[in-house]
N, C-alpha and C positions, 0 to 999 in steps of 0.2 A: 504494500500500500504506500504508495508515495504523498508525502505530508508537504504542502503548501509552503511559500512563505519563511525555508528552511534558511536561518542564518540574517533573517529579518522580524520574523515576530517568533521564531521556533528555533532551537538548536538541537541535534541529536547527543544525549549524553549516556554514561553505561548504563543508568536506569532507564532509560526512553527518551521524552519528549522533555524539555525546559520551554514554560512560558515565558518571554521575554519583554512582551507588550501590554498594551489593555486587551487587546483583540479582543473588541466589540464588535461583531456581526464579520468577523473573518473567517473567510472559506478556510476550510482547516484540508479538509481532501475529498473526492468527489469518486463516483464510480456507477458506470453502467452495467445494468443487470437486464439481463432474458427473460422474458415470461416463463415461468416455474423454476427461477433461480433461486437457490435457498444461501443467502448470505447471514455470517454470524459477527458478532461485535465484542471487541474485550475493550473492558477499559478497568487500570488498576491505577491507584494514585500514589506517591512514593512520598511526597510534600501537599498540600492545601494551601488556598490562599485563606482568609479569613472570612472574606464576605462572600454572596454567592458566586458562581460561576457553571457553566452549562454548555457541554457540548451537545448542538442539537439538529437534531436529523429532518429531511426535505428530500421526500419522493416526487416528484415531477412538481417541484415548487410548494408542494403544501407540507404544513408541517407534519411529522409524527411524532407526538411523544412518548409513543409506545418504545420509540427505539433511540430515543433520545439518553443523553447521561444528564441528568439536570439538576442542580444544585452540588456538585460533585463534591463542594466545599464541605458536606457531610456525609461523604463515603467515609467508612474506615480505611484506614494506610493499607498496602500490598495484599487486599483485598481483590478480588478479582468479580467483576459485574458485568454480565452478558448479556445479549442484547439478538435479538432472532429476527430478519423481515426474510418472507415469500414473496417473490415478485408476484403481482397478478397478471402483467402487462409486462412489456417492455419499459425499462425505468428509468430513473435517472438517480439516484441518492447523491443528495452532496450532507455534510455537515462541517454548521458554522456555531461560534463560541461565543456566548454572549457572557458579560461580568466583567470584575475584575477591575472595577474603574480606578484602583490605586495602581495599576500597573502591578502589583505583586509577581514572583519569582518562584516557582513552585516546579516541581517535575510529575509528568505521570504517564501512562503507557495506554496507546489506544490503538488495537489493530483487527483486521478482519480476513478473513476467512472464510473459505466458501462450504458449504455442509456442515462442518465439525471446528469447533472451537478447539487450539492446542495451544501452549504454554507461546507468550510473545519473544520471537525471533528480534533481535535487534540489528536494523539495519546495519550492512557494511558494505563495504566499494571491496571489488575484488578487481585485480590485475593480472594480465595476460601477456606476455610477450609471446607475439607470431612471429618467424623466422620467412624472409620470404629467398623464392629464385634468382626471381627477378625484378626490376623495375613494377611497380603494380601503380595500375592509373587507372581513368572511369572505363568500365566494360571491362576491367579485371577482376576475378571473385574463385573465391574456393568452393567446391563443391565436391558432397562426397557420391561415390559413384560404386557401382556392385565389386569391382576391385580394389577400393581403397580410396584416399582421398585428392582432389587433382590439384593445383594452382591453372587458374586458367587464366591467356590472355589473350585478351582479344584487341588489343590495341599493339601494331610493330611502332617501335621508337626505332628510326634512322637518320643518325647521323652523316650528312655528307660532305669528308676531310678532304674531297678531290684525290686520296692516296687508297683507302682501305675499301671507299666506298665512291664509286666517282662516277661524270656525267658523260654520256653517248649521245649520239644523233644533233647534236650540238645544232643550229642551222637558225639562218632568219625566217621571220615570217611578217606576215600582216604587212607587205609592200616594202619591208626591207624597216618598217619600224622596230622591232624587238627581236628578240631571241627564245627561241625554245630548247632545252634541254633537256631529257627523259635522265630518270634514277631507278634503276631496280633494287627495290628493297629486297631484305633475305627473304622474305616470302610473299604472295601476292596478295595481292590488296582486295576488299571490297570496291566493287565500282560505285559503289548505291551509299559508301561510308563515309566516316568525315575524315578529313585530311587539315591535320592543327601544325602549323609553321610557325618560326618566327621571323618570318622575313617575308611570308606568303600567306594571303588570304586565297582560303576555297571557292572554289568556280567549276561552272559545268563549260563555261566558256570559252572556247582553244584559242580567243584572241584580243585578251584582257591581261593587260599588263600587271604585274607583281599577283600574278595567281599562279595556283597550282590545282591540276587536274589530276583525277586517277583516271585511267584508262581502261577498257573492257578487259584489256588485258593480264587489269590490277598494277601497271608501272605508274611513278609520279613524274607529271609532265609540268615543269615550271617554266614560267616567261617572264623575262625581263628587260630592259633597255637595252641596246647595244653599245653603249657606252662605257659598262662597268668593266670591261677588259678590250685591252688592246687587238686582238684580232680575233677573227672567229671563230674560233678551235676549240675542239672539246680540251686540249690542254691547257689553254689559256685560263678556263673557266676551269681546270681546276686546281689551276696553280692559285688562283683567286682563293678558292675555298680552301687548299692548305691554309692558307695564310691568315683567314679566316680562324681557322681553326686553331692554329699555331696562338692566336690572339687572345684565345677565350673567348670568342663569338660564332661558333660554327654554325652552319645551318643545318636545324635540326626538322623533321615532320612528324607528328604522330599519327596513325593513319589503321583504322579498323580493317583487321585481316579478314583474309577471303574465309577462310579455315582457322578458328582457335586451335591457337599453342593450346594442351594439355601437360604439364608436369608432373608426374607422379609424384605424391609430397615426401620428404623424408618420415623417419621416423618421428623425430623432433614436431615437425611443421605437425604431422598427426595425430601426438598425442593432445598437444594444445588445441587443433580443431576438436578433439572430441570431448574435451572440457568445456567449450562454446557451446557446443550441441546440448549438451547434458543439462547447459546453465538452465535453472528454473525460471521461462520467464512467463508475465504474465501480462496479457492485453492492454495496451494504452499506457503501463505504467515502467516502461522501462528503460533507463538512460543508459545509452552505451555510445561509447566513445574511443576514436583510434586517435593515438597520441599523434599522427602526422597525417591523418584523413588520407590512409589509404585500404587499399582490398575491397569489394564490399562483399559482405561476410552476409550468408545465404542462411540463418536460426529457425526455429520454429519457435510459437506458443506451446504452453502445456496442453491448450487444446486444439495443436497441429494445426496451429496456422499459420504459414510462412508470414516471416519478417524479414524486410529487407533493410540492411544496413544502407544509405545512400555516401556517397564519398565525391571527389571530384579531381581533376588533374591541378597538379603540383599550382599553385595561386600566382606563380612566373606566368604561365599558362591560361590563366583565368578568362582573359580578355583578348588575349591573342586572335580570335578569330573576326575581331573587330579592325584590326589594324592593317594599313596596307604601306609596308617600307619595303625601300630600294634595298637590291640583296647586297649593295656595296654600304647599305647603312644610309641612304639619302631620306631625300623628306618623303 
């Protein structure tokens, strides 16, 4: 159950919950229930304030006090008071806190449960380290599969140094205004994919300046000015991109392959997916986060239903497909 407000009017401490504020009519936590959902409520108190105070519960906006905690300020300490609602309908329960207008300081423990009430779980953050292949960007994800588990990627990163990876068919075109250049990535491309440069914006258009095209073939076809190298040779062009490269500015594309790479994961990479998998999670209430937004990690709910982690390409990257620069670096 994810608690509202955490670090502003609530802090997690070893006994549960600290009231930090007056919180007068503050949403404490909210949750969506099924017609014939049977949810259960603890609430134990560890401290009291003095005068009253009341967590109190609101099925599609109306009160219940049936399943409300109210006046809690007369519970007995590490007492445990339970609390039972049957959906009749599809629902909506939220519960908010009314009292407390000294602001008082007090701790107590409120959580819920679906069928059966069990001793309260005190939240904690757990941490994962994934091991990856390779490079992982948007349209790369793990997935397990009837042999094991894979890293996939579906996005090639090619770098082109003019030396390891260089440019053919070199020629002008469009009446002698610009230059075309084909690059074979190590494997072939989506025609129908995106193609993320940083030197080239994407085009379906073989006569548009500072773009780059996939081809049916899957090869990337770039155009540029003929000014940025002295004569018209595929050497020239890629003596340019050593140099380029030599500088710490290479031109790079990202570009969705015809066919996903599959990597079979190590052992390492699979014991940690299968920790993922295992994690308990539960509908609408759960924050997960990759320390540098990458993978997107393919979970289930406990009631098997896929969640998708969303991620996105490295934030250099972000906007790149907005931009249209000269590959010598012009305006």
């Amino acid at each position: 159950m994810q608690i509202e407000g955490i670090g502003t009017n609530w802090e997690y401490t070893e006994n549960g919950i600290k009231n930090l504020n007056r919180n007068n009519n503050t949403k404490i936590f909210n949750i969506n229930l099924r017609k014939g959902q049977t949810i259960k409520l603890g609430f134990q108190a560890f401290s009291k304030p003095s005068k009253d105070f009341s967590v109190s519960a609101y099925i599609n906006g109306v009160a219940n006090n049936a399943i409300s905690f109210i006046n809690i300020n007369n519970f007995n300490l590490r007492q445990t008071y339970e609390r039972t609602y049957t959906a009749e309908e599809d629902s909506y329960l939220i519960y908010r806190t009314y009292g407390n207008g000294d602001s008082e300081t007090f701790e107590f423990q409120l959580w819920a449960e679906y069928d059966e009430l069990t001793n309260y779980t005190k939240h904690e953050e757990e941490s994962y380290i994934l091991p990856i292949q390779q490079e992982m960007l948007t349209g790369d994800y793990f997935v397990k599969e009837t042999d094991g588990w894979k890293e996939v990627h579906d996005i090639i990163k090619t770098v082109i140094d003019g030396v390891n990876t260089k440019v053919r068919n070199l020629k002008l075109i469009a009446n002698n205004t610009m230059i075309q250049f084909a690059v074979d990535p190590e494997k072939a491309l989506n025609k129908n994919g995106i193609a993320v440069s940083n030197c080239f914006k994407q085009s379906t258009n073989w006569s548009v300046i500072n773009t780059v095209v996939i081809s049916d073939l899957g090869t990337l076809y770039f155009h540029c000015k003929p000014d940025v190298i002295p004569e018209i040779t595929d050497n020239a062009m890629n003596t340019l991109l050593q140099q380029m490269y030599e500088q710490g500015n290479p031109l790079i594309c990202y570009a969705t392959a015809a066919n996903p790479e599959k990597l079979p994961c190590t052992p390492e990479q699979s014991a940690v997916l299968e920790e993922l998998n295992n994690m308990h999670l539960f509908e609408e209430v759960n924050n997960i986060i990759t320390a540098e937004d990458i993978a997107l990690l393919k979970l289930k709910y406990a009631l098997d239903v896929e969640t998708y982690i969303d991620n996105k390409i490295d934030e250099k990257l972000a906007n790149i497909n907005a931009q249209i620069l000269n590959i010598a670096g012009g305006n």
